[in-house]
N, CA, C and O atoms as a Tripos MOL2 file, in Angstrom:
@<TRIPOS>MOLECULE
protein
  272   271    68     0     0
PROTEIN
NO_CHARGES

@<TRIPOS>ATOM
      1 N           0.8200   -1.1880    0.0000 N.3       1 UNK1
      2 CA          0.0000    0.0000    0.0000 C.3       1 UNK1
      3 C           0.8660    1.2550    0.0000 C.2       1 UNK1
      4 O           0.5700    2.2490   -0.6630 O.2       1 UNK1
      5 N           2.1320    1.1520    0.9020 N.am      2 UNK2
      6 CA          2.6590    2.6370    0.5750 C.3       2 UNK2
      7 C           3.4970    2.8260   -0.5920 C.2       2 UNK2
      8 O           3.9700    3.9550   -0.7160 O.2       2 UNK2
      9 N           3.7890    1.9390   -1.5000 N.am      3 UNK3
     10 CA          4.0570    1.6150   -3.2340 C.3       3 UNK3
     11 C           3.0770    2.4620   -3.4600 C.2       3 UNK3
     12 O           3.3100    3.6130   -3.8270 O.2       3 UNK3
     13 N           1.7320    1.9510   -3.2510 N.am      4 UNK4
     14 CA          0.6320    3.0150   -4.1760 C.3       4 UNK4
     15 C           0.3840    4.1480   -3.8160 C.2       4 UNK4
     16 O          -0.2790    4.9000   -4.5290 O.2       4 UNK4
     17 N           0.8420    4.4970   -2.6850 N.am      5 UNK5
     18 CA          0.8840    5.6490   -2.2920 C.3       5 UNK5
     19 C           2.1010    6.4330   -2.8230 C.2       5 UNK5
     20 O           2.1030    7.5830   -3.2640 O.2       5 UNK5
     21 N           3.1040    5.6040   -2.6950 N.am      6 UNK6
     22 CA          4.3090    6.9660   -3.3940 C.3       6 UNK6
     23 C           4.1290    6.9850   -5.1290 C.2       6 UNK6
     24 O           4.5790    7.8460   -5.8850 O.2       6 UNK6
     25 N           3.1790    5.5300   -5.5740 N.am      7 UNK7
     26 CA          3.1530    5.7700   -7.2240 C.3       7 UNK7
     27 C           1.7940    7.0710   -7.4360 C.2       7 UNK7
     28 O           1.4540    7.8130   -8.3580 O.2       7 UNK7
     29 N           1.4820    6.9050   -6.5160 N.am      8 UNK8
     30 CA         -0.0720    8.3340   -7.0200 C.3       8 UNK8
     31 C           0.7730    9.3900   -6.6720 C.2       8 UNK8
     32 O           0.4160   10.3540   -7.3490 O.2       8 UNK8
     33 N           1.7220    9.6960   -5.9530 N.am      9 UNK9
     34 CA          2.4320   10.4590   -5.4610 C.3       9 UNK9
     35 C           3.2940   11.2310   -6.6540 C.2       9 UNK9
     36 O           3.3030   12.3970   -7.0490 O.2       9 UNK9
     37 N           4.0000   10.0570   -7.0330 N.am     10 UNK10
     38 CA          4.5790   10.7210   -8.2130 C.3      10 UNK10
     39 C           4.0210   10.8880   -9.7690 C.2      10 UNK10
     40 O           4.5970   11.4780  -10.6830 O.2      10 UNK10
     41 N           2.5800   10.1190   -9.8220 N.am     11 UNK11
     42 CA          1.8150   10.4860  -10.6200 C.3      11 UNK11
     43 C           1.0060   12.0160  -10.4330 C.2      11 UNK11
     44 O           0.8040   12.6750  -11.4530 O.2      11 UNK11
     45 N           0.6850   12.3950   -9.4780 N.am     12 UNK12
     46 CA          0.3110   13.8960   -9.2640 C.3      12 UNK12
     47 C           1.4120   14.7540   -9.6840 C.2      12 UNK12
     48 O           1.1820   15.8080  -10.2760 O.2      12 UNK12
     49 N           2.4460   14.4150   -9.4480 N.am     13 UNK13
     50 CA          4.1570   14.9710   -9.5410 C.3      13 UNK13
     51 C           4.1490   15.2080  -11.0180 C.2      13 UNK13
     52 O           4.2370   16.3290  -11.5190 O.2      13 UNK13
     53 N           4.0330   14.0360  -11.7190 N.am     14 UNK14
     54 CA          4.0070   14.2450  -13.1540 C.3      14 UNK14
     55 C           3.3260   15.2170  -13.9210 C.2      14 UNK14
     56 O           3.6310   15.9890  -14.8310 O.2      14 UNK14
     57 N           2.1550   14.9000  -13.1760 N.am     15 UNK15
     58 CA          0.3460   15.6080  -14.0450 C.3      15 UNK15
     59 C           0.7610   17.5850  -13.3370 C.2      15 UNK15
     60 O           0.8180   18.7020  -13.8520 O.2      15 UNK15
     61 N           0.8680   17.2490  -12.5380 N.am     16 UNK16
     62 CA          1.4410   18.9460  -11.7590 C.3      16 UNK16
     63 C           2.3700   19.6300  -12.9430 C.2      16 UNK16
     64 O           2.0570   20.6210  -13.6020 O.2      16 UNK16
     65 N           3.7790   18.7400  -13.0720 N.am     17 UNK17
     66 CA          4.5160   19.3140  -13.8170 C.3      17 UNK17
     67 C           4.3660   19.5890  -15.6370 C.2      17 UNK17
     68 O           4.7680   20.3850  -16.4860 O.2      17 UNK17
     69 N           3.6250   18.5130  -15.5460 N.am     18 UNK18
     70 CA          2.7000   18.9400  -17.2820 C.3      18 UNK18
     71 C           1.6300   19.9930  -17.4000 C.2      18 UNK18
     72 O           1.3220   20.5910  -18.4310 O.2      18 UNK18
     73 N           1.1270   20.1320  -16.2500 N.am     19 UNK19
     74 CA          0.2410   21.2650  -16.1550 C.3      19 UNK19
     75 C           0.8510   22.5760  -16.2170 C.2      19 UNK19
     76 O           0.3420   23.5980  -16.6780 O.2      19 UNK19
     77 N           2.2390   22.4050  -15.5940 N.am     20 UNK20
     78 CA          2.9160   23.6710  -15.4570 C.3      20 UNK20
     79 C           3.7130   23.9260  -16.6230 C.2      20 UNK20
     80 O           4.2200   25.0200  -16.8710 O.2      20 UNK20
     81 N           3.7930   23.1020  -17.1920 N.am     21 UNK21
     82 CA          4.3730   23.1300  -18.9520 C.3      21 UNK21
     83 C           3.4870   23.9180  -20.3140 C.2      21 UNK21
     84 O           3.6250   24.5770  -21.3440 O.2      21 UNK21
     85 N           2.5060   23.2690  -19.4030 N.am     22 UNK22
     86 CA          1.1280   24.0390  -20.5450 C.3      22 UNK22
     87 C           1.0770   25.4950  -20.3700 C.2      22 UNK22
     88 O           0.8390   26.3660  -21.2070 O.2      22 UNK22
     89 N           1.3880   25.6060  -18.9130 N.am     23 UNK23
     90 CA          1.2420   27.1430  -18.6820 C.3      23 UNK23
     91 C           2.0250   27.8720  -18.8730 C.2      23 UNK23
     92 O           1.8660   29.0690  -19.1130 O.2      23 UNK23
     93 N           3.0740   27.2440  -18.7960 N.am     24 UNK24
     94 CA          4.3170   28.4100  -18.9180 C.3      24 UNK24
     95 C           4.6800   28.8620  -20.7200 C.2      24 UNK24
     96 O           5.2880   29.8760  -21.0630 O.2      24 UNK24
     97 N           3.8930   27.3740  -22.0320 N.am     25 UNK25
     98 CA          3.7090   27.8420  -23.2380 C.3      25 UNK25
     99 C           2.3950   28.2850  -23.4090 C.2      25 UNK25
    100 O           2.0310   28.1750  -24.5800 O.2      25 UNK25
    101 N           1.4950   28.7790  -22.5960 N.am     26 UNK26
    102 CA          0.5530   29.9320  -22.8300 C.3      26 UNK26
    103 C           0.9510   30.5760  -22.8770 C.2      26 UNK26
    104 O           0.7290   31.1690  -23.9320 O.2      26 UNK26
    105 N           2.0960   31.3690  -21.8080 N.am     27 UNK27
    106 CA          2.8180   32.7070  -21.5380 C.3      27 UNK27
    107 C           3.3900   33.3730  -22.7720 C.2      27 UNK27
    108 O           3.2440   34.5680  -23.0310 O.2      27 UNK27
    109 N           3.9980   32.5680  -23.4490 N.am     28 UNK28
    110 CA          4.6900   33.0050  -24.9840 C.3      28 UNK28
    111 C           2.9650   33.5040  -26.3450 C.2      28 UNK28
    112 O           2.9840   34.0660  -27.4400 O.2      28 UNK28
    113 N           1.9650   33.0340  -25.6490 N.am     29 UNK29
    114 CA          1.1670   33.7590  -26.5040 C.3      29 UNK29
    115 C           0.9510   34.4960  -26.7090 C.2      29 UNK29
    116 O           1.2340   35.1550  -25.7080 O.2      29 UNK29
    117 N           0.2500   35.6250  -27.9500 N.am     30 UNK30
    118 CA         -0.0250   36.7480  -28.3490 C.3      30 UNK30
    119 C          -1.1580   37.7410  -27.2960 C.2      30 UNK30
    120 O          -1.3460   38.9390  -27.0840 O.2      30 UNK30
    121 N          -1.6870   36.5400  -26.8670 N.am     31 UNK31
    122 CA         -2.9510   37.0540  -26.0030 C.3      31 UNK31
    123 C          -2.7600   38.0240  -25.0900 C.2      31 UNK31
    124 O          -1.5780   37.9470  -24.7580 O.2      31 UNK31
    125 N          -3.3200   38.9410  -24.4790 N.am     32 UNK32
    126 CA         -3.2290   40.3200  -23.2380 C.3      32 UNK32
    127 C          -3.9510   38.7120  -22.6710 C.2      32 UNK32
    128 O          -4.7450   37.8470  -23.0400 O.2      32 UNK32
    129 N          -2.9590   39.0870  -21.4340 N.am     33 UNK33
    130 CA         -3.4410   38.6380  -19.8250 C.3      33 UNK33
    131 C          -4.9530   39.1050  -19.4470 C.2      33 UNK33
    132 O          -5.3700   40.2550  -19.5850 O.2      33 UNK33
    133 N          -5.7510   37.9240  -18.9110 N.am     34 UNK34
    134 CA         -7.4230   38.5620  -18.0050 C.3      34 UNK34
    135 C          -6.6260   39.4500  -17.2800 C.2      34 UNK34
    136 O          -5.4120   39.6490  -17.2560 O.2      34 UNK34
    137 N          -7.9800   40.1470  -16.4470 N.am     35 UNK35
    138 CA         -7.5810   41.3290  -15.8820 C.3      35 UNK35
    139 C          -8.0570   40.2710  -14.3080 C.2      35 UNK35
    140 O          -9.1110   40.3990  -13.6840 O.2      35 UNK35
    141 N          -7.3850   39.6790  -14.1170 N.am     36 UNK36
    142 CA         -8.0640   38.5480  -13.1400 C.3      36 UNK36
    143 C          -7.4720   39.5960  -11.8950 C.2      36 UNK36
    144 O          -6.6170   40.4150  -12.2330 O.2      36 UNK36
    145 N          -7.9600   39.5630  -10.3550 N.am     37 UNK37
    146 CA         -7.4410   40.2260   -9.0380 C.3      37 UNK37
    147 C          -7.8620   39.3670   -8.0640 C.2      37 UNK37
    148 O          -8.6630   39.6720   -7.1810 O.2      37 UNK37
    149 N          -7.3200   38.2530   -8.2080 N.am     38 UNK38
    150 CA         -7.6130   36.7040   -7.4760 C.3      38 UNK38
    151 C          -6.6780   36.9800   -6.2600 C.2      38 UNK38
    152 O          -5.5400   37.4230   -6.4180 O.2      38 UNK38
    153 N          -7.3110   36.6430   -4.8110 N.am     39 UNK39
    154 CA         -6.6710   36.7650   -3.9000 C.3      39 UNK39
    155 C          -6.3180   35.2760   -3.6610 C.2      39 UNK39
    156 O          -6.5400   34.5470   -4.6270 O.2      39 UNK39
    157 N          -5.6920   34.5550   -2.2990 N.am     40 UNK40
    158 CA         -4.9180   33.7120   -1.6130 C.3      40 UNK40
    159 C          -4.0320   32.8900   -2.3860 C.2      40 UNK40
    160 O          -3.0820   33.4840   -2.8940 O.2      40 UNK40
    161 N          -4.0990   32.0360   -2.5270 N.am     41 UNK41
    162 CA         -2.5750   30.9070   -3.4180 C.3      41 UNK41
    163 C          -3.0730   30.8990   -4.6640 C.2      41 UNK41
    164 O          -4.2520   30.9460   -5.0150 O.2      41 UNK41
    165 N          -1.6880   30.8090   -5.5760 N.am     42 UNK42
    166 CA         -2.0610   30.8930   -6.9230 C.3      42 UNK42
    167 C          -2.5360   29.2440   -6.7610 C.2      42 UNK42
    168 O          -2.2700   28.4450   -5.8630 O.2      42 UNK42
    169 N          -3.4850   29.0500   -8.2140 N.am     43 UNK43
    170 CA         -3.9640   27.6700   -8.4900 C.3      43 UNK43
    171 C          -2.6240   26.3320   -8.2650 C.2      43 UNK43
    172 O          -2.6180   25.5700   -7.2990 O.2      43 UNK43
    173 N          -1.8270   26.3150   -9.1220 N.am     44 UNK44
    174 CA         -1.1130   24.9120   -9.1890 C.3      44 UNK44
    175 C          -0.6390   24.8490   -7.5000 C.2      44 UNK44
    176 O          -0.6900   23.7290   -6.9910 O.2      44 UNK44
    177 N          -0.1140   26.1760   -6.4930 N.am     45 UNK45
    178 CA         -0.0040   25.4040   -5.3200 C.3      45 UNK45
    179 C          -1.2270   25.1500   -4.3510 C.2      45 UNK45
    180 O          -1.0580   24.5840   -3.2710 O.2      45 UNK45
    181 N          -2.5400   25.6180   -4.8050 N.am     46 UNK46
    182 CA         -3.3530   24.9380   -4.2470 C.3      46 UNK46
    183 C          -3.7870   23.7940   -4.4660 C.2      46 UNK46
    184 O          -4.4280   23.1870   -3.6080 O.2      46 UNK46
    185 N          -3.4410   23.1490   -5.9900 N.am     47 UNK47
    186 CA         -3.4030   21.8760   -6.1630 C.3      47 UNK47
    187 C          -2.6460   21.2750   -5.8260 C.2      47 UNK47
    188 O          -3.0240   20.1060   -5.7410 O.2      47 UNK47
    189 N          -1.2310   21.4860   -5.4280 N.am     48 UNK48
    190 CA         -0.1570   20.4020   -4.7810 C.3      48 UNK48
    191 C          -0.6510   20.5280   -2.9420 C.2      48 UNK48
    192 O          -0.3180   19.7010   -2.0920 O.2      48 UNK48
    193 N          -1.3650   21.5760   -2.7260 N.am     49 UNK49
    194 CA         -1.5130   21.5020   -1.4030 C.3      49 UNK49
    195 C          -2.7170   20.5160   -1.5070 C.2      49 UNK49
    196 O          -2.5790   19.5970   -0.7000 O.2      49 UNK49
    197 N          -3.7550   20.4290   -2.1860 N.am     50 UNK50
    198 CA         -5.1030   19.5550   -2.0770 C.3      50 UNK50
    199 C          -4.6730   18.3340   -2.2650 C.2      50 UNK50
    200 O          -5.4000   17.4860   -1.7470 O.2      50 UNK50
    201 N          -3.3390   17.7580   -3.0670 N.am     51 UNK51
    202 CA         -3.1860   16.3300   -3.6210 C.3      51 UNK51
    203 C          -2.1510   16.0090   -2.2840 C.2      51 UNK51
    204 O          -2.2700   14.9610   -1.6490 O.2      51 UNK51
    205 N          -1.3200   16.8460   -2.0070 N.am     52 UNK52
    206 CA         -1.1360   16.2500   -0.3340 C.3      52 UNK52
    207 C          -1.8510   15.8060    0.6650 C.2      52 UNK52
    208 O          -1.6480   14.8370    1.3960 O.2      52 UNK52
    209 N          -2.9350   16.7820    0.6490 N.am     53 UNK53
    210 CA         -3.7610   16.7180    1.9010 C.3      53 UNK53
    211 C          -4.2850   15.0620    1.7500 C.2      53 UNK53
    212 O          -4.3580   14.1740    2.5980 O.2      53 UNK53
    213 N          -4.5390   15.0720    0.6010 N.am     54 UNK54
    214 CA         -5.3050   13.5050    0.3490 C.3      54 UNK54
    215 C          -4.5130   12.5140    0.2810 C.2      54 UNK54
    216 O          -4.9170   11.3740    0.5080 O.2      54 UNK54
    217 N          -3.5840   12.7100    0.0430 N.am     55 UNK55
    218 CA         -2.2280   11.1540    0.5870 C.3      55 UNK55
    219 C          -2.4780   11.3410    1.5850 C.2      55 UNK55
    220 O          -3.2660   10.5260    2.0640 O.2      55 UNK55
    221 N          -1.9160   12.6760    2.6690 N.am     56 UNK56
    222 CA         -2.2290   12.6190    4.5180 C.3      56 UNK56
    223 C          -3.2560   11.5720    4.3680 C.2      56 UNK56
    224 O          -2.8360   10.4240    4.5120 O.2      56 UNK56
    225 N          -4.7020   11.7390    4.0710 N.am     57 UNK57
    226 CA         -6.0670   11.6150    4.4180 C.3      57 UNK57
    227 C          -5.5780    9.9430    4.2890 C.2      57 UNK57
    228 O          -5.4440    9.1980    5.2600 O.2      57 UNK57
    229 N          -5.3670    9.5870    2.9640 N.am     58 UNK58
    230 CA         -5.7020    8.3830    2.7310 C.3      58 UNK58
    231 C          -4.4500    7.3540    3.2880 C.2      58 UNK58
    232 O          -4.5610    6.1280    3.2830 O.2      58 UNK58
    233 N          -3.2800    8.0660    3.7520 N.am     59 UNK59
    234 CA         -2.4150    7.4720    4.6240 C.3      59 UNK59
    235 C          -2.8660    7.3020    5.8150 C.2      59 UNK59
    236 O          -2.7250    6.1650    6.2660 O.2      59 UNK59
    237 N          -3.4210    8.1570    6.5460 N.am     60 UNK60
    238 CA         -3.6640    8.4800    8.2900 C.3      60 UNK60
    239 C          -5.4640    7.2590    8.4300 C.2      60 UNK60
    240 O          -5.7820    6.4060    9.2580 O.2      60 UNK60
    241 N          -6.0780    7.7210    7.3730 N.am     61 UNK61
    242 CA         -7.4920    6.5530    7.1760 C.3      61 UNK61
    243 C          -7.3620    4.6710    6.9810 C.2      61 UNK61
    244 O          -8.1000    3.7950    7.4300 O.2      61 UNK61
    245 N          -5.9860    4.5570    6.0450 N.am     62 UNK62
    246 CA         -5.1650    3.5150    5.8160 C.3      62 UNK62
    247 C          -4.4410    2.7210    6.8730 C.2      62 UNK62
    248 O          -4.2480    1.5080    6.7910 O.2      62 UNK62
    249 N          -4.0170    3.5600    7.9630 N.am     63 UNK63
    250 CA         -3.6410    3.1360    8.8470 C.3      63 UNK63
    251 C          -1.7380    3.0280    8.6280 C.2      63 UNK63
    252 O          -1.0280    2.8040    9.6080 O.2      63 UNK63
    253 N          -1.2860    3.1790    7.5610 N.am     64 UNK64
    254 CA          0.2930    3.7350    6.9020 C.3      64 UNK64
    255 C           1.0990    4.6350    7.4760 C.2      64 UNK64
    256 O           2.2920    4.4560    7.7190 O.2      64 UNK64
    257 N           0.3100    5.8510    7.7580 N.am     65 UNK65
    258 CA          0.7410    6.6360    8.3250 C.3      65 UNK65
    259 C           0.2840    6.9420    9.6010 C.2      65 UNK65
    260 O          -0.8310    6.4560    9.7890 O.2      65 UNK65
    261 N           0.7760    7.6420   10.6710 N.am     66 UNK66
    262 CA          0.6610    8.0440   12.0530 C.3      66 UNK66
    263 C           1.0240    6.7360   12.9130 C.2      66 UNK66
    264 O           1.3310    5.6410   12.4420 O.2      66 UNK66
    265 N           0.9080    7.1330   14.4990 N.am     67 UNK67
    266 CA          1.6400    6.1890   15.5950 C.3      67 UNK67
    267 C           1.0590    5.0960   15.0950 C.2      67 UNK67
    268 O          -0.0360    4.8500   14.5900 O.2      67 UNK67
    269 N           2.5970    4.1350   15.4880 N.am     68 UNK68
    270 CA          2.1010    2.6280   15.0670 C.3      68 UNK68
    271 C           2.3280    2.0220   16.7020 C.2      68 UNK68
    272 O           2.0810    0.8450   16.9650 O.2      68 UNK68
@<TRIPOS>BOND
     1     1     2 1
     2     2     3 1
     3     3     4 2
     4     3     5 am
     5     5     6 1
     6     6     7 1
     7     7     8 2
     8     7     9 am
     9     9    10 1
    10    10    11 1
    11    11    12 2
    12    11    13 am
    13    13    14 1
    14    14    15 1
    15    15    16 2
    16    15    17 am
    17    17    18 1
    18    18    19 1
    19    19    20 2
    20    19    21 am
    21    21    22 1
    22    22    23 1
    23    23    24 2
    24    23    25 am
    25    25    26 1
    26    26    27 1
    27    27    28 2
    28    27    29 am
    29    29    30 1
    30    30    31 1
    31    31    32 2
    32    31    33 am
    33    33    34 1
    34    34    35 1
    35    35    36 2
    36    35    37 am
    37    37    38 1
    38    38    39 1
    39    39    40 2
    40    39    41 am
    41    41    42 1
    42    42    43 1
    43    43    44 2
    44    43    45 am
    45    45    46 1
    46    46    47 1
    47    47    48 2
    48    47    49 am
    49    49    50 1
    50    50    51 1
    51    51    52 2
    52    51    53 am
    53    53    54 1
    54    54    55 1
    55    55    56 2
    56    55    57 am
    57    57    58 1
    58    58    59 1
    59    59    60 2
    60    59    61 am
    61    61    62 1
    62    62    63 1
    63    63    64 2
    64    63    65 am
    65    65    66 1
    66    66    67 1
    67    67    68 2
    68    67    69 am
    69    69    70 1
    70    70    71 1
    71    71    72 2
    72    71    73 am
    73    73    74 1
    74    74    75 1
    75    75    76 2
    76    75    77 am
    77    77    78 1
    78    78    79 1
    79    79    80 2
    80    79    81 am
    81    81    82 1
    82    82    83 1
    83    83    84 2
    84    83    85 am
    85    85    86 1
    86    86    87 1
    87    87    88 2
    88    87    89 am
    89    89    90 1
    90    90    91 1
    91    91    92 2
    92    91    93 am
    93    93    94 1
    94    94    95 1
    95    95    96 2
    96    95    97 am
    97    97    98 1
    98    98    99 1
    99    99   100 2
   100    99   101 am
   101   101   102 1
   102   102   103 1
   103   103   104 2
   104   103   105 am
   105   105   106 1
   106   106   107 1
   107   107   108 2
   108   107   109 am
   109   109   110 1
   110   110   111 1
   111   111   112 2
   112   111   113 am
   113   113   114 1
   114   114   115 1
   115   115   116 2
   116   115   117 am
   117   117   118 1
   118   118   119 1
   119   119   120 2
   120   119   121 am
   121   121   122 1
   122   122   123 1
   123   123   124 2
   124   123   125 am
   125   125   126 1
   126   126   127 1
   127   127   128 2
   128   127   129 am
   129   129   130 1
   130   130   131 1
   131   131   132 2
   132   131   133 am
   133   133   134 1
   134   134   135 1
   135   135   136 2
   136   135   137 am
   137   137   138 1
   138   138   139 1
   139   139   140 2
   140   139   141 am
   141   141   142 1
   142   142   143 1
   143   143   144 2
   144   143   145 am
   145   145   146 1
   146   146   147 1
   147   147   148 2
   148   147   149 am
   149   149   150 1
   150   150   151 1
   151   151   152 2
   152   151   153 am
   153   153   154 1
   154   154   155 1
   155   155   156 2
   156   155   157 am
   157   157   158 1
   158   158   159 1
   159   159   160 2
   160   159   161 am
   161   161   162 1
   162   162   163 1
   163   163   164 2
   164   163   165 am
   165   165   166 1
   166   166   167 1
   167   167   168 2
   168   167   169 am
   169   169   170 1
   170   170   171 1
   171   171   172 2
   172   171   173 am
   173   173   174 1
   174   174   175 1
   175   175   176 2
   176   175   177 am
   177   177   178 1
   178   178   179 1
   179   179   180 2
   180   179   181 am
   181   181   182 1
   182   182   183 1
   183   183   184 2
   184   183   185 am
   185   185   186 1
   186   186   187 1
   187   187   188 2
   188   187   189 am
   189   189   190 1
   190   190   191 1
   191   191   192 2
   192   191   193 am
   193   193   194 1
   194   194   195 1
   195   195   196 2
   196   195   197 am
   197   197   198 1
   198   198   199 1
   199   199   200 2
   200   199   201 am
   201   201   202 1
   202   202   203 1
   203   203   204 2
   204   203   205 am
   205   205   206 1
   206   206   207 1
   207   207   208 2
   208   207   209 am
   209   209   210 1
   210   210   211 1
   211   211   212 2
   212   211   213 am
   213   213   214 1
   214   214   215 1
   215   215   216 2
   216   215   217 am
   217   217   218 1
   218   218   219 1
   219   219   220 2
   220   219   221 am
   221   221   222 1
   222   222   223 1
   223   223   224 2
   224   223   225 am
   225   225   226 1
   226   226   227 1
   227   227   228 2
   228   227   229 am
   229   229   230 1
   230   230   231 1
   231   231   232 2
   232   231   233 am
   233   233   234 1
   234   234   235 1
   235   235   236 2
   236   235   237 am
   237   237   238 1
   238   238   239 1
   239   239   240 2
   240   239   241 am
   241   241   242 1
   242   242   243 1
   243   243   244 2
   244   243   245 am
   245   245   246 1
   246   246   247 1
   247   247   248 2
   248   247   249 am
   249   249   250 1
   250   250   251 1
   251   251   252 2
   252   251   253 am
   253   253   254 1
   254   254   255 1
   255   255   256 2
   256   255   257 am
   257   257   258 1
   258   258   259 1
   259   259   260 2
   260   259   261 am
   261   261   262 1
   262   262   263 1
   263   263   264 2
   264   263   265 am
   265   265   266 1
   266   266   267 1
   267   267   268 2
   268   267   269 am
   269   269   270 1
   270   270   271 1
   271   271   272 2
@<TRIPOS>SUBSTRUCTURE
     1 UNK1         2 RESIDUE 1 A UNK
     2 UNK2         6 RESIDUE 1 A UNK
     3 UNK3        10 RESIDUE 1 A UNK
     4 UNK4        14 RESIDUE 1 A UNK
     5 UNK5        18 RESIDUE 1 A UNK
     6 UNK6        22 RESIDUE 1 A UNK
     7 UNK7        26 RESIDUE 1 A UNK
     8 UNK8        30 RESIDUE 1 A UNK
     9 UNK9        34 RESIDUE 1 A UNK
    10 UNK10       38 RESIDUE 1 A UNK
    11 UNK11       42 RESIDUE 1 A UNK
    12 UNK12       46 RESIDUE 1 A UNK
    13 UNK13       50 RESIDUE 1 A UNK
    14 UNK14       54 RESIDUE 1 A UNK
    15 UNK15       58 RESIDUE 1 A UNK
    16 UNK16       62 RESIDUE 1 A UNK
    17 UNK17       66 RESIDUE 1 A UNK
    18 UNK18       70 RESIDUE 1 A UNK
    19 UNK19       74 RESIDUE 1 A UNK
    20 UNK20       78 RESIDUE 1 A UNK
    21 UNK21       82 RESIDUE 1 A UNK
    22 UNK22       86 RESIDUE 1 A UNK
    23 UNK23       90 RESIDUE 1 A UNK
    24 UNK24       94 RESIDUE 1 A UNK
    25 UNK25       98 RESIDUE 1 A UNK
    26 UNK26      102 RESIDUE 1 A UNK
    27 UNK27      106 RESIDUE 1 A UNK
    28 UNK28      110 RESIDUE 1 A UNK
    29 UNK29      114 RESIDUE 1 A UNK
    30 UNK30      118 RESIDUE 1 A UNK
    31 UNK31      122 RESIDUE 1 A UNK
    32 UNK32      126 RESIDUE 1 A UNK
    33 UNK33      130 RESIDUE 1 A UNK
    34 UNK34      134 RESIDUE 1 A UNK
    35 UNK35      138 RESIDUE 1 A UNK
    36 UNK36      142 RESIDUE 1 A UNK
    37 UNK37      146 RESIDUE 1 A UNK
    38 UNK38      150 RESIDUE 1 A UNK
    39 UNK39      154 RESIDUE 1 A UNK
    40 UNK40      158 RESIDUE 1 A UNK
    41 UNK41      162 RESIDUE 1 A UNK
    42 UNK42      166 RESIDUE 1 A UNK
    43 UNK43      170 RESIDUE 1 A UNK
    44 UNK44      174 RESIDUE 1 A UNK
    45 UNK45      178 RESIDUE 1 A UNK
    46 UNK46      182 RESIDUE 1 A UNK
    47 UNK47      186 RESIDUE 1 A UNK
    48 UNK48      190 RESIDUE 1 A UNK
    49 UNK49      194 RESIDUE 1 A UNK
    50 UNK50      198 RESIDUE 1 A UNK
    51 UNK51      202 RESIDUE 1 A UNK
    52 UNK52      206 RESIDUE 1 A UNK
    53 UNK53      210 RESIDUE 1 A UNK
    54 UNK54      214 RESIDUE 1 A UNK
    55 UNK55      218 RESIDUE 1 A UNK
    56 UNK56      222 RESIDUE 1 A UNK
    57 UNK57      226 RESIDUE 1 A UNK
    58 UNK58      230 RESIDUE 1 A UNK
    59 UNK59      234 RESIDUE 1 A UNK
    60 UNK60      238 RESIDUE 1 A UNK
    61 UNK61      242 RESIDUE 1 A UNK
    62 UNK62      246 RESIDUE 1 A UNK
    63 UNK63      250 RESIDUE 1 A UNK
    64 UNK64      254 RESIDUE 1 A UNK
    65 UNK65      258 RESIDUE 1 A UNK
    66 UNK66      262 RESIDUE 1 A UNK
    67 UNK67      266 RESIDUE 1 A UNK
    68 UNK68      270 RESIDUE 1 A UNK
């Protein structure tokens, strides 16, 4: 079980860093930027913070992680 836990692990790792690939060749586009005025964490680290939280979850629910 903690195999599948470090393989979703580094599958989020992957999908994160392709996401951030896509974005960073938007940047080179012609397009004007939204006029976006978005407050607290930008998106991709609220997604590495949400795909943590859920290993915690599904480690600590699993019984993998915390006092043994």
């Amino acid at each position: 079980m903690a195999r599948l836990i470090l393989f979703v692990t580094l599958v989020a790792g992957l999908a994160l860093a392709a996401a951030a690939a896509v974005a960073a060749l938007r940047s080179f586009s012609d397009t004007e930027p939204s006029g976006d005025t978005q407050t607290g964490l930008p998106a991709p680290l609220r997604m590495i913070a949400f795909v943590f939280l859920f290993l915690l979850t599904t480690g600590v629910s699993t019984g993998l992680l915390g006092a043994s």
